[in-house]
gemmi code that builds the backbone of each chain (N, CA, C; Angstrom):
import gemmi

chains = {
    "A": [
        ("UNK", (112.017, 109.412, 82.394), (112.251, 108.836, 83.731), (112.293, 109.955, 84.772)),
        ("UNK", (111.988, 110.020, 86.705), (111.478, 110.570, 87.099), (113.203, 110.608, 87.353)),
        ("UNK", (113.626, 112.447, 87.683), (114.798, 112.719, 88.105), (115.668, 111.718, 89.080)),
        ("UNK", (116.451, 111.262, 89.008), (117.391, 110.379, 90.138), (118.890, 110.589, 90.280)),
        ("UNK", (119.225, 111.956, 90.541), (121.040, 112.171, 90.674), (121.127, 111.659, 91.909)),
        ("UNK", (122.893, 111.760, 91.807), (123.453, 110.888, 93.187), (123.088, 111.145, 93.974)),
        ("UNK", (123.075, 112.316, 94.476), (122.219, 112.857, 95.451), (121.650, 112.100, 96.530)),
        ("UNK", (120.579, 111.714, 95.440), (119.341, 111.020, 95.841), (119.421, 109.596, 95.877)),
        ("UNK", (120.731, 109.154, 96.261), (120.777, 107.702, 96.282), (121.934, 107.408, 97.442)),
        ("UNK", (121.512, 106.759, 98.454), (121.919, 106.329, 99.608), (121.739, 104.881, 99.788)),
        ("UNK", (123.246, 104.245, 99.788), (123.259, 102.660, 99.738), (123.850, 102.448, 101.096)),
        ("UNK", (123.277, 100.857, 101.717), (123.586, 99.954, 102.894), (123.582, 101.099, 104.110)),
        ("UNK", (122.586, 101.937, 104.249), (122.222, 102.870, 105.387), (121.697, 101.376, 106.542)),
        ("UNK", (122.085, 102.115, 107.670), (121.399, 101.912, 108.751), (120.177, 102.320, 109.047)),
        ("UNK", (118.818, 101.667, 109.395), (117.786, 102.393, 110.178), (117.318, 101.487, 111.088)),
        ("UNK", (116.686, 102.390, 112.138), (116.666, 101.223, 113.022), (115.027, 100.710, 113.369)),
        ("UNK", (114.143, 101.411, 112.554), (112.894, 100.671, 112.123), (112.363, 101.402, 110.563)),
        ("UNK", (111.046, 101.777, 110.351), (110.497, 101.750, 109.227), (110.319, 103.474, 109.458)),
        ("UNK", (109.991, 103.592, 110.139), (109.997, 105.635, 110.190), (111.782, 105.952, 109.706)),
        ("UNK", (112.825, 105.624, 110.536), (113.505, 105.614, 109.726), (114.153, 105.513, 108.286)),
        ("UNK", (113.440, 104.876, 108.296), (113.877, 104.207, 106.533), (113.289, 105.538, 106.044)),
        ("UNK", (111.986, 105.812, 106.233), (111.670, 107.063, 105.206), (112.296, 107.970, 105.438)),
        ("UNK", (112.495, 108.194, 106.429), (112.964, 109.512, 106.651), (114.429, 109.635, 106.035)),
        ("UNK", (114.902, 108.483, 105.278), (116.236, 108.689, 104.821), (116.164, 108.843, 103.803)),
        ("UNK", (114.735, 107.900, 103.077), (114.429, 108.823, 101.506), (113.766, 110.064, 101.329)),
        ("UNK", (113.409, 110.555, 102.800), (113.229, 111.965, 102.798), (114.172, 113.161, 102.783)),
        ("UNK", (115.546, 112.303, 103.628), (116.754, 113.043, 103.383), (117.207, 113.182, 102.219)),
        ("UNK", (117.214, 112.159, 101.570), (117.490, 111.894, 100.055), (117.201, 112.754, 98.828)),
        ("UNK", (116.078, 112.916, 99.156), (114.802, 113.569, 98.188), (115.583, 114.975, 98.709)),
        ("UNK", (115.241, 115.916, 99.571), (116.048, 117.036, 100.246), (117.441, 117.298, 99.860)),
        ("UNK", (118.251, 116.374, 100.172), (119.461, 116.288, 99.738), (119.625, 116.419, 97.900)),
        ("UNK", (118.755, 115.932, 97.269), (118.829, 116.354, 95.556), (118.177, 117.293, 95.401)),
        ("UNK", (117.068, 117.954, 96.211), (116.722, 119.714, 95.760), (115.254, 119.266, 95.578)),
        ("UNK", (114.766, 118.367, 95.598), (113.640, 117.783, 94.792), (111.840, 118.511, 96.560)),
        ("UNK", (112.484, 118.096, 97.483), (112.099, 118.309, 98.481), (112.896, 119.224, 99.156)),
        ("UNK", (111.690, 119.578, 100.355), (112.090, 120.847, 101.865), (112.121, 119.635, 102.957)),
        ("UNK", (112.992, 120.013, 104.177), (112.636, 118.908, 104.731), (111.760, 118.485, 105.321)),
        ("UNK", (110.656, 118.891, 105.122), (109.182, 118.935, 105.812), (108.367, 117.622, 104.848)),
        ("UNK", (108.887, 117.076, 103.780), (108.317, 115.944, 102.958), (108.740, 114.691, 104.101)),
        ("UNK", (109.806, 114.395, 104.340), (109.828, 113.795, 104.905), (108.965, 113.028, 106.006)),
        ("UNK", (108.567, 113.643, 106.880), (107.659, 113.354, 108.072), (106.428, 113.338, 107.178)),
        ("UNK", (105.989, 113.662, 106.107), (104.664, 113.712, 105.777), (104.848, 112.197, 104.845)),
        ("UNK", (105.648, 111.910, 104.350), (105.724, 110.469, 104.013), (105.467, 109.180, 105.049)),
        ("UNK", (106.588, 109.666, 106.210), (106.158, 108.397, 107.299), (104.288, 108.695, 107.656)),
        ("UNK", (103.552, 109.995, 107.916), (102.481, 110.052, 108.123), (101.686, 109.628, 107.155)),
        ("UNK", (102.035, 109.401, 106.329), (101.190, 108.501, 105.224), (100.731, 106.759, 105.924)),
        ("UNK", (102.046, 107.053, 105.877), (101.895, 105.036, 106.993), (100.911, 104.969, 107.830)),
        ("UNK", (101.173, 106.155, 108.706), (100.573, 106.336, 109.749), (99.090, 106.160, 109.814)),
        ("UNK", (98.870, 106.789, 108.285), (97.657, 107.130, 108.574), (96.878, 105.465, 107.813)),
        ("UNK", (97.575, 105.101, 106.882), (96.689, 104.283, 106.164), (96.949, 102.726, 106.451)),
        ("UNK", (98.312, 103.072, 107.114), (99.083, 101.433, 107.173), (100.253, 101.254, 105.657)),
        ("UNK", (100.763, 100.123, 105.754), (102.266, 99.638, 105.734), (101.850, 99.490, 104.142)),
        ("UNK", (100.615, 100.101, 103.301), (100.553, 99.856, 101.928), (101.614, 100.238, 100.909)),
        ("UNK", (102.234, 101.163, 101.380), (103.547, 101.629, 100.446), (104.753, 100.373, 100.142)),
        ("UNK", (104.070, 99.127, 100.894), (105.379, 98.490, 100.719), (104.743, 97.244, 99.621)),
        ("UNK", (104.978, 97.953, 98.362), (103.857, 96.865, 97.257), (104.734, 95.991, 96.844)),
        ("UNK", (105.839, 95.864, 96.651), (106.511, 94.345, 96.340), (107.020, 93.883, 97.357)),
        ("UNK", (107.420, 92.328, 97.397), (108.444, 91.696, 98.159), (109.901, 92.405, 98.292)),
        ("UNK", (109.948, 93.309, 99.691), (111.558, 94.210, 100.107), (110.951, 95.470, 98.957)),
        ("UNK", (110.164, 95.790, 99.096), (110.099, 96.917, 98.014), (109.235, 98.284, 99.032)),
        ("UNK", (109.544, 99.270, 99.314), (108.251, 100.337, 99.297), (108.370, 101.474, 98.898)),
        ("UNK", (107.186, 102.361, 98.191), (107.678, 103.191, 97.836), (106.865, 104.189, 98.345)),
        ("UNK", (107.981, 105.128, 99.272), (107.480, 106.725, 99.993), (107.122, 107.604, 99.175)),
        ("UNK", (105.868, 108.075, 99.709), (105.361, 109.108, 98.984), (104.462, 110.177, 99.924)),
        ("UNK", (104.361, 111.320, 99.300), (103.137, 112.235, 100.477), (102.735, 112.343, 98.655)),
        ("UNK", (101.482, 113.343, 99.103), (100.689, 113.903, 98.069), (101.362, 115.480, 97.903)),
        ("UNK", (101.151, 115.792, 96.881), (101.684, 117.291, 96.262), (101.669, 117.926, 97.494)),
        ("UNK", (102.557, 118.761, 97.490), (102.281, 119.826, 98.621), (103.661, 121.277, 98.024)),
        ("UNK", (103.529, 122.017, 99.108), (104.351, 123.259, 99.084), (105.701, 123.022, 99.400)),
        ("UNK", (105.748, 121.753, 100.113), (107.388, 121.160, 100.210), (108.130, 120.045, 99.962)),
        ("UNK", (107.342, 119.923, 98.193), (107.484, 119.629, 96.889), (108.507, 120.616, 95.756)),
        ("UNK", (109.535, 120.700, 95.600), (110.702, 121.527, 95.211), (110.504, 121.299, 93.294)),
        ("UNK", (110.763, 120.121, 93.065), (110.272, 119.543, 92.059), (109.959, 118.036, 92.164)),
        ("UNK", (109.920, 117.184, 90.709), (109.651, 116.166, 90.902), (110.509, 115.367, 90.932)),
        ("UNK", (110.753, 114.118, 91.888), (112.263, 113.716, 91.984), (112.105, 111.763, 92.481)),
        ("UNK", (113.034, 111.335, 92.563), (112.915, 110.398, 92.913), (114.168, 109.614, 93.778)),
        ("UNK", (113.955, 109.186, 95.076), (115.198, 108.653, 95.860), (115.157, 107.178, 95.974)),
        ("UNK", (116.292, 106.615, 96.065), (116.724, 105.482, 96.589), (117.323, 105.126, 97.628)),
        ("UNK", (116.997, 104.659, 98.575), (117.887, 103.852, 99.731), (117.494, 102.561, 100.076)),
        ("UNK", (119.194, 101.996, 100.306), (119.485, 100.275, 100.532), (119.416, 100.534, 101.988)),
        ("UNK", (118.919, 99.720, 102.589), (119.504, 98.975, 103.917), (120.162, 98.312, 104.324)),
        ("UNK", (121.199, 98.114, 105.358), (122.079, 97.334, 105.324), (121.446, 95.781, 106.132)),
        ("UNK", (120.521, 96.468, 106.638), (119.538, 95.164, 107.700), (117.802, 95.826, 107.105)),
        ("UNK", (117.341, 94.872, 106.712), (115.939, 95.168, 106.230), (114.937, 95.213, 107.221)),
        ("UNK", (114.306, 96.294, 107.059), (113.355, 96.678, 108.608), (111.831, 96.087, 107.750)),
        ("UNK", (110.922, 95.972, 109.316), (109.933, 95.388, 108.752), (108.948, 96.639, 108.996)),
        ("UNK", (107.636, 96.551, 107.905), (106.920, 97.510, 107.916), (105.750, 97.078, 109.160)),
        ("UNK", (105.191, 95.683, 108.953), (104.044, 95.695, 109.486), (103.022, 94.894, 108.003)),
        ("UNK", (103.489, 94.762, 106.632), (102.995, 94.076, 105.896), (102.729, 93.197, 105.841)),
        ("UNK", (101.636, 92.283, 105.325), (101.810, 91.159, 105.885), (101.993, 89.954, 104.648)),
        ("UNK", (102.415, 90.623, 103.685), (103.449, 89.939, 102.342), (104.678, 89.742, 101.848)),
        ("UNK", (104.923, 91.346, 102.481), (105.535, 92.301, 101.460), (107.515, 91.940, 101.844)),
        ("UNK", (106.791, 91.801, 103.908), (108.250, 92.293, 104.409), (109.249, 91.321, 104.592)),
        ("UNK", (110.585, 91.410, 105.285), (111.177, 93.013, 105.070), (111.680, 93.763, 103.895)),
        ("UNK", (111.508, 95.224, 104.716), (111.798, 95.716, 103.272), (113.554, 96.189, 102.993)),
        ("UNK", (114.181, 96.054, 102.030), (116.134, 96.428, 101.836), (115.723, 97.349, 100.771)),
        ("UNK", (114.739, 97.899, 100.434), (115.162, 99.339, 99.455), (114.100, 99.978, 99.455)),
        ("UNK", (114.079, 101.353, 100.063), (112.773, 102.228, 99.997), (113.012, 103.212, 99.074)),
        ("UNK", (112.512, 103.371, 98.184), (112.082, 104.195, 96.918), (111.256, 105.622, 97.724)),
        ("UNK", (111.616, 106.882, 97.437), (110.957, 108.278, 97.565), (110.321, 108.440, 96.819)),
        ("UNK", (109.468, 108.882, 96.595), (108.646, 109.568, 95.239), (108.309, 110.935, 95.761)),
        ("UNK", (108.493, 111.904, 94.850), (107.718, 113.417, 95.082), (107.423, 114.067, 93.982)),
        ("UNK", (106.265, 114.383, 93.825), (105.545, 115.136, 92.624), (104.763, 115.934, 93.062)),
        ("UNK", (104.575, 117.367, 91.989), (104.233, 118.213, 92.368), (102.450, 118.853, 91.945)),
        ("UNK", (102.336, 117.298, 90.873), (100.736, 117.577, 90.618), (100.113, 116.136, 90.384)),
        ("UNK", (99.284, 115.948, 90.493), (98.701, 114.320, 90.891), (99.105, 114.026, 88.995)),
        ("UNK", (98.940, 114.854, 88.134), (99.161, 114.189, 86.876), (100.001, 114.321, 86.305)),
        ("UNK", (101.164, 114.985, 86.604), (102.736, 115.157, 86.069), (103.189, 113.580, 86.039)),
        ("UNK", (102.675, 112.668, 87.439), (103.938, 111.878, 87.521), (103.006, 110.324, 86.465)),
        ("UNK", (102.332, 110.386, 85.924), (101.709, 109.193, 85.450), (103.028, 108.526, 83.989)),
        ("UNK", (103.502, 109.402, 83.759), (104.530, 108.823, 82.503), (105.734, 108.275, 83.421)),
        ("UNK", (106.329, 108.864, 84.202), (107.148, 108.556, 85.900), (106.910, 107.344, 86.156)),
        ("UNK", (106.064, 107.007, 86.481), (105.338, 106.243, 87.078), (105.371, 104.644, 85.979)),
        ("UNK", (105.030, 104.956, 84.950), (104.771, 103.768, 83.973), (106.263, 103.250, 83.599)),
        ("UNK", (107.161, 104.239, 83.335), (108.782, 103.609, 83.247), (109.190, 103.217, 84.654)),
        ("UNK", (108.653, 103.462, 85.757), (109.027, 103.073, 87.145), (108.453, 101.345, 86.598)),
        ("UNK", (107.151, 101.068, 86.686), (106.225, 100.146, 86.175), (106.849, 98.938, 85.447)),
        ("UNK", (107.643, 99.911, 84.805), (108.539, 98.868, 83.516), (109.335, 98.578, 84.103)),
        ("UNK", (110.357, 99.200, 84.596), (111.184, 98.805, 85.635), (111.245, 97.387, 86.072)),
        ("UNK", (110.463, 97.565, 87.356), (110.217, 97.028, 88.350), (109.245, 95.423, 88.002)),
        ("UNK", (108.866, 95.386, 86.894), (108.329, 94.475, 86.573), (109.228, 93.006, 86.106)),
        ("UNK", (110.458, 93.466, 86.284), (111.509, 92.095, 86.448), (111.690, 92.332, 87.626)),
        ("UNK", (111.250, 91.052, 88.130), (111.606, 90.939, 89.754), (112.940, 90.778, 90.003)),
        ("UNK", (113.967, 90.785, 89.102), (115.046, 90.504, 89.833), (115.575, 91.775, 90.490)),
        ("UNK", (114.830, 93.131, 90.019), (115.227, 94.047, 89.963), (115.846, 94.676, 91.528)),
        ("UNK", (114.625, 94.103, 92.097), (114.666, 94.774, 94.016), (116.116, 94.124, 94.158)),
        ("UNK", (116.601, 92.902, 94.402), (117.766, 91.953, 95.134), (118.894, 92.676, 94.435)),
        ("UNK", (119.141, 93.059, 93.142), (119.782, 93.523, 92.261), (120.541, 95.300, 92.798)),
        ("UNK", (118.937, 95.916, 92.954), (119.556, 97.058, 93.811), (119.699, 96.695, 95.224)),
        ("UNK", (119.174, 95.837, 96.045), (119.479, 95.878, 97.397), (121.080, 95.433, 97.472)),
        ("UNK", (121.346, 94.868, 96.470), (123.419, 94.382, 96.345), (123.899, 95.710, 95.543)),
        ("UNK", (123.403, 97.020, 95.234), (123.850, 97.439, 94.001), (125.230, 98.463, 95.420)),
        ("UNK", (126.245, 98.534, 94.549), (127.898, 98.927, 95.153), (127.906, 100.368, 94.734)),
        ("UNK", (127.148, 100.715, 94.019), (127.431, 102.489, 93.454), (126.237, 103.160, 93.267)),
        ("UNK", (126.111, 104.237, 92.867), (124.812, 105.177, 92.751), (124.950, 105.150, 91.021)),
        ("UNK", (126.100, 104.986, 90.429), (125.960, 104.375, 89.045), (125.404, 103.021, 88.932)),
        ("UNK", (125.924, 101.897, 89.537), (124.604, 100.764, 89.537), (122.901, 101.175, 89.974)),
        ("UNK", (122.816, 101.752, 90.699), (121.246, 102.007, 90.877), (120.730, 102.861, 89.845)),
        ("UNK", (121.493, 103.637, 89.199), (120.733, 105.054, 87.732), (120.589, 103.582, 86.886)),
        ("UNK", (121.686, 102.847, 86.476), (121.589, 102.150, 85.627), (120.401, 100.912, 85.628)),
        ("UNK", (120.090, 100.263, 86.843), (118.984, 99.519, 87.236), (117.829, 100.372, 87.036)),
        ("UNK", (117.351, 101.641, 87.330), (116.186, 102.065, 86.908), (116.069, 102.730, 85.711)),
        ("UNK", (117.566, 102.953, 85.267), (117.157, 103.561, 83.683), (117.839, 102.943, 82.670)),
        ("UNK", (117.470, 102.213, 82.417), (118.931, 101.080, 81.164), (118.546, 102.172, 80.525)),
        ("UNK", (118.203, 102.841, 79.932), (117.998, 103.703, 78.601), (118.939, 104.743, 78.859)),
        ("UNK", (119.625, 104.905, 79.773), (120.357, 106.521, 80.324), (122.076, 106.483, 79.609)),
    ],
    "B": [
        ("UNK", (83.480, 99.242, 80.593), (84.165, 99.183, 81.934), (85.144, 99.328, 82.495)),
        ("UNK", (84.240, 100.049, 83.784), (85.209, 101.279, 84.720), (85.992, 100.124, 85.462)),
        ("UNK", (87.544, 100.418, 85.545), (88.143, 99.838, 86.915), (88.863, 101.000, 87.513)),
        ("UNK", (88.903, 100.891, 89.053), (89.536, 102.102, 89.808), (90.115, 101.371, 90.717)),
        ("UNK", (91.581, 102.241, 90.583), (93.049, 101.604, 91.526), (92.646, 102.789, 92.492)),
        ("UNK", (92.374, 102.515, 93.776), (92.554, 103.153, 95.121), (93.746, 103.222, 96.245)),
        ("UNK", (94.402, 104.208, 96.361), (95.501, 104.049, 97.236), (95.268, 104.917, 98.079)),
        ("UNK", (96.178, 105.179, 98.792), (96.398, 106.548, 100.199), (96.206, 108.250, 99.836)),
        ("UNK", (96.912, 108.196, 98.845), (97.282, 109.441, 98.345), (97.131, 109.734, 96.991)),
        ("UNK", (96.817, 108.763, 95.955), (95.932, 108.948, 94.794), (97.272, 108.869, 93.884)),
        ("UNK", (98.329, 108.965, 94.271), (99.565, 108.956, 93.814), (100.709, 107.769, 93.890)),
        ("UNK", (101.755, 107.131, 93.365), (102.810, 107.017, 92.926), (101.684, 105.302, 93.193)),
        ("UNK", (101.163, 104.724, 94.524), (101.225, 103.017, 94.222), (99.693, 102.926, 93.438)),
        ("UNK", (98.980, 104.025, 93.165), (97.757, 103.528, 92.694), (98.561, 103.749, 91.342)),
        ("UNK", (99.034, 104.508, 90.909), (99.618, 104.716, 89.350), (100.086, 103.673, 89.207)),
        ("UNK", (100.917, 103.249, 89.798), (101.742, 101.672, 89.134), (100.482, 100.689, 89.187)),
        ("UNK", (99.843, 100.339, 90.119), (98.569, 99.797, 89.961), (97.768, 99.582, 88.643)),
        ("UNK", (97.408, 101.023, 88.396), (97.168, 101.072, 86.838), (97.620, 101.247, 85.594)),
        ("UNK", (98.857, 101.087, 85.473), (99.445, 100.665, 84.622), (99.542, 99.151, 84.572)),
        ("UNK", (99.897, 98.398, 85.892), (100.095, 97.279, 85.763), (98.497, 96.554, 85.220)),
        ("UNK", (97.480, 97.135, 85.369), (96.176, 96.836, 85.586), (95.933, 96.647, 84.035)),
        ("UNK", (96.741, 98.040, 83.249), (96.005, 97.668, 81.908), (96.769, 96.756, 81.020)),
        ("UNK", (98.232, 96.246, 81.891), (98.971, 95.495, 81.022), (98.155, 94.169, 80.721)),
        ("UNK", (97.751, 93.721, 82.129), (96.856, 92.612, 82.886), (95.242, 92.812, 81.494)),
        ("UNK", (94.929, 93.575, 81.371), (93.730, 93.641, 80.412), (94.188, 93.558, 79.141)),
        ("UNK", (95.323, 93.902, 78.898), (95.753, 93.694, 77.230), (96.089, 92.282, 77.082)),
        ("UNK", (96.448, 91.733, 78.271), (96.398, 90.042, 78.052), (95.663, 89.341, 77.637)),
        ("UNK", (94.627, 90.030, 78.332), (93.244, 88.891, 78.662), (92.565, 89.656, 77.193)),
        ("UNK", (92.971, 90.910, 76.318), (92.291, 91.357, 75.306), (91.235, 91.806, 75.942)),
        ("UNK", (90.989, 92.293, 76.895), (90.018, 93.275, 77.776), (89.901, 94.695, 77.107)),
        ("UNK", (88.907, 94.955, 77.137), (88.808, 96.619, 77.046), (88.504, 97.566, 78.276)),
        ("UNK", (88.976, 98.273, 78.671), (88.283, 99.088, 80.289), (89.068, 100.237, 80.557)),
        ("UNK", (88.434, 101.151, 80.895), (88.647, 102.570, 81.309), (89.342, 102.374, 82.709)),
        ("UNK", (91.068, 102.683, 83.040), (91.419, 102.251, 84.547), (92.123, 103.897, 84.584)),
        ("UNK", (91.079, 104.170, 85.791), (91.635, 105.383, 86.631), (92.424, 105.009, 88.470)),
        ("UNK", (93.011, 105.822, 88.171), (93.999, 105.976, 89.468), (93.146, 107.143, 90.617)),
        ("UNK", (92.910, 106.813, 92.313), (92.273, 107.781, 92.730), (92.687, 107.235, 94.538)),
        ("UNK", (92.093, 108.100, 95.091), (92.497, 108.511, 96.751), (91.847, 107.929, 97.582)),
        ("UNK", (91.947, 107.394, 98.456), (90.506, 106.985, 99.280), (89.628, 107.744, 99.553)),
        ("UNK", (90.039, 108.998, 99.830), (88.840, 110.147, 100.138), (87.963, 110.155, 99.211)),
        ("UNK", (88.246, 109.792, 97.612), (87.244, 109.965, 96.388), (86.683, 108.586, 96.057)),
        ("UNK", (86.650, 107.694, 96.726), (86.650, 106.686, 96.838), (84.959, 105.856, 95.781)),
        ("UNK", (84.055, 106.926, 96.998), (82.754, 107.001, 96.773), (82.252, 107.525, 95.708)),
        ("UNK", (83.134, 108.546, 95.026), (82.631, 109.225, 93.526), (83.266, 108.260, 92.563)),
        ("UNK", (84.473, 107.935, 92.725), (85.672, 107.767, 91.577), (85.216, 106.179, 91.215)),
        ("UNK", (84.320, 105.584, 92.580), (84.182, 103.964, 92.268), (82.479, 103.747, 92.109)),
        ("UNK", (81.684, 104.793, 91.818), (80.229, 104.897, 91.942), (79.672, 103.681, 91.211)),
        ("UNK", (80.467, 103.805, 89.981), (80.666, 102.996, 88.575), (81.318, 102.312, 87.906)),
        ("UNK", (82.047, 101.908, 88.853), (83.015, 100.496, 88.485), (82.798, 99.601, 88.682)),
        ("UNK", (83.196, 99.115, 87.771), (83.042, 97.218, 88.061), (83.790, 96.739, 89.353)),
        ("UNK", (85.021, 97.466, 89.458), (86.105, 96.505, 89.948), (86.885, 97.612, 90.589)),
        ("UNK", (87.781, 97.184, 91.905), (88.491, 98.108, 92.521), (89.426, 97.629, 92.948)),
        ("UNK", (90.872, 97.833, 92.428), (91.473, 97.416, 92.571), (92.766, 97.967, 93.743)),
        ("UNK", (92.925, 97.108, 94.962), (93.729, 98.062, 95.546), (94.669, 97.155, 96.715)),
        ("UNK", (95.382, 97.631, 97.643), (95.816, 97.036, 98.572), (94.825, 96.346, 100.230)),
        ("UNK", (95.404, 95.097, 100.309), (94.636, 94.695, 101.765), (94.079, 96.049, 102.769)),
        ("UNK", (94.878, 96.779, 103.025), (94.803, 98.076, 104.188), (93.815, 98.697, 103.998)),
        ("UNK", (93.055, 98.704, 102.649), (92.292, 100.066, 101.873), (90.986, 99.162, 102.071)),
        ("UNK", (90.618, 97.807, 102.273), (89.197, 97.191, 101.750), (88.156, 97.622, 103.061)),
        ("UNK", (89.028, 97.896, 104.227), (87.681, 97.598, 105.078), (87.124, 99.098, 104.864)),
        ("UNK", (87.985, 100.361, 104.830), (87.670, 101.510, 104.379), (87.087, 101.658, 103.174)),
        ("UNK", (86.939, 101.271, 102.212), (86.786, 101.384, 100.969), (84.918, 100.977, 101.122)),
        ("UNK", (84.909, 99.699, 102.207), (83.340, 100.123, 102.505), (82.608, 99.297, 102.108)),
        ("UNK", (81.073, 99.427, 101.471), (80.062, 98.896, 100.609), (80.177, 99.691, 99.325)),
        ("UNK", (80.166, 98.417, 98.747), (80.348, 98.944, 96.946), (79.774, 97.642, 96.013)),
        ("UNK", (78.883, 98.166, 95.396), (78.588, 97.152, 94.046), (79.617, 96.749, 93.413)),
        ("UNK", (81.130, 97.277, 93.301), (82.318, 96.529, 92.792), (82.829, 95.564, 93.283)),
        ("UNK", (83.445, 94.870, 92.429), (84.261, 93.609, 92.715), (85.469, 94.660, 93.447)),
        ("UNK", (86.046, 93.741, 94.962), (87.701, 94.519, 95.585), (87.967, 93.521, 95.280)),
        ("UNK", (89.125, 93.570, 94.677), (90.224, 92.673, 93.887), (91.373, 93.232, 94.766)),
        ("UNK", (91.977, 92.156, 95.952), (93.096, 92.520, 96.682), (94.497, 92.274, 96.203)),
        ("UNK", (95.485, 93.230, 95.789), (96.804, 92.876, 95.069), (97.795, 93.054, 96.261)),
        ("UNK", (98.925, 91.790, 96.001), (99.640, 92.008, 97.411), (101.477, 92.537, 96.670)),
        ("UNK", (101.439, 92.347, 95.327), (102.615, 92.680, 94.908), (102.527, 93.487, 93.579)),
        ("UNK", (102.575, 94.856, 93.166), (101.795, 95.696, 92.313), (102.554, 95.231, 91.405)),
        ("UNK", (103.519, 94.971, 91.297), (104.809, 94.548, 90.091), (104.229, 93.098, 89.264)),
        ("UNK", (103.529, 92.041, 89.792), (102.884, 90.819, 89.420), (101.857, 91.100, 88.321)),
        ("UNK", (102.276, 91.297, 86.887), (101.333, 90.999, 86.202), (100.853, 90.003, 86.265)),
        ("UNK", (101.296, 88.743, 86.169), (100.916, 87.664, 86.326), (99.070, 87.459, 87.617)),
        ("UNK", (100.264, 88.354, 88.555), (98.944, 88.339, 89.579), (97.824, 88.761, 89.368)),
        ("UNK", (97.697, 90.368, 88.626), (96.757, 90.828, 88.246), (95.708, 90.617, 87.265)),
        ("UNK", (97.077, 90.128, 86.373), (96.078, 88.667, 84.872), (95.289, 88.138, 85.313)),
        ("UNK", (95.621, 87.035, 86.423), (94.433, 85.822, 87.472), (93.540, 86.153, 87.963)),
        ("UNK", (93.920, 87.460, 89.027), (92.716, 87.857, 89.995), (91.367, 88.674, 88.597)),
        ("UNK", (92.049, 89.264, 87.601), (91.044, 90.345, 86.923), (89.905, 89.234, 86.257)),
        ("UNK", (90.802, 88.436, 85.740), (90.367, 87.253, 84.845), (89.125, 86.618, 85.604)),
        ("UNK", (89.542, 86.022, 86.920), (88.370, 85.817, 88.024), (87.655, 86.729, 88.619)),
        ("UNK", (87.731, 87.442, 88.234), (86.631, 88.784, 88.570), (85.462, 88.952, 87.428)),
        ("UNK", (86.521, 89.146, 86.642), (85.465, 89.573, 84.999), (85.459, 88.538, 83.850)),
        ("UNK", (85.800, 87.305, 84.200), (85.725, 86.303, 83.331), (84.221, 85.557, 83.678)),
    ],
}
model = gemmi.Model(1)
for chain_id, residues in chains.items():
    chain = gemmi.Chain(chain_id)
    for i, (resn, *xyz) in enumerate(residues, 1):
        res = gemmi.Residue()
        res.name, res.seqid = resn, gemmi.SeqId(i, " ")
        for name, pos in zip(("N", "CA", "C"), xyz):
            atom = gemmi.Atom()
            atom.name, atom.element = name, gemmi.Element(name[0])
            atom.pos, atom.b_iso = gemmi.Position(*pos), 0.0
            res.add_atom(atom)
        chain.add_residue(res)
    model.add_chain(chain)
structure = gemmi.Structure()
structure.add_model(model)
structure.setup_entities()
């Protein structure tokens, strides 16, 4: 499973649109060592550039930039919202939990990625962390195995 | 047969994509080669695919292509991906 200490987990935050939101799993990511704070802004520019695709489930998206130099290691953040901001999706939104992702080579994170996969493939999972009360409920929602 | 998950950054939603993609083919007892790739590689990585599988945002970029675009709106939906692949390559 892709690194997730407390750190990196920020519940019922405030933001007051969707650049926000990342930028708090950019804090996140930063805040566990995983990122510099320069990932951050390159995540919301992802949006920017391609549109609101990061937000692939119902209340779900997950931030990401591509490898870069302010990539620390590979890590993974969580943040709840306390009011769910909308991306601009036109399925998806709003979204109450934005997921960070940061990896440091396009093929490190594919095993990451497939237990994320597993995860997330019980839908109850998103509503579950968007109520979750501790940063021990959220390790435990993405890693029953831990 | 080639299928290729296309995302932004070649990373974290095309990967779940293809994973979810080959769960979706082990259903249906499919056999197929599913790579994960960027929009920029779009034109090499999908030369030879059947099928491209990716988000609404990516199709009008993604262009002219002899592949089937198979649009997924929730990457987590096997279910979804079972139907749409099934009606693609059935």
């Amino acid at each position: 499973m892709l690194p997730l200490p407390e750190s990196a987990i920020l519940l019922g935050q405030q933001a007051a649109d969707w650049r926000a939101a990342v930028l708090l799993a950019g804090s996140a990511l930063e805040a566990s060592g995983a990122t510099t704070g320069e990932y951050g802004p390159r995540m919301v520019a992802m949006v920017e550039e391609f549109g609101a695709y990061i937000v692939i489930a119902p209340g779900l998206a997950l931030a990401h930039a591509r490898p870069g130099p302010d990539v620390l290691a590979e890590g993974l953040a969580v943040v709840t919202l306390a009011n769910p901001v909308v991306f601009g999706h036109a399925h998806n939104d709003p979204v109450s939990v934005v997921l960070g992702l940061a990896v440091q080579s396009v093929d490190e994170h594919v095993t990451g990625i497939a237990e994320l996969a597993n995860v997330f493939n019980d839908e109850s999972v998103i509503p579950r962390l968007a109520g979750a009360r501790s940063a021990a409920d959220v390790q435990q929602l993405l890693d029953p195995q831990r | 047969m080639k299928i290729v998950a296309i995302c932004g950054a070649g990373i974290g939603t095309s990967g779940i994509l293809k994973v979810n993609a080959e769960r979706a083919l082990a259903r249906l007892d499919l056999e197929a080669e599913v790579t994960a790739s960027d929009l920029a590689s779009v034109a090499t990585a999908a030369a030879d695919a059947q099928v491209i599988l990716t988000s609404p945002e990516f199709v009008e970029a993604i262009g002219k292509t002899n592949a089937d675009v198979i649009v997924v709106q929730n990457y987590f939906d096997v279910d979804e991906l079972t139907a749409k692949l099934e009606a693609a390559l059935g």
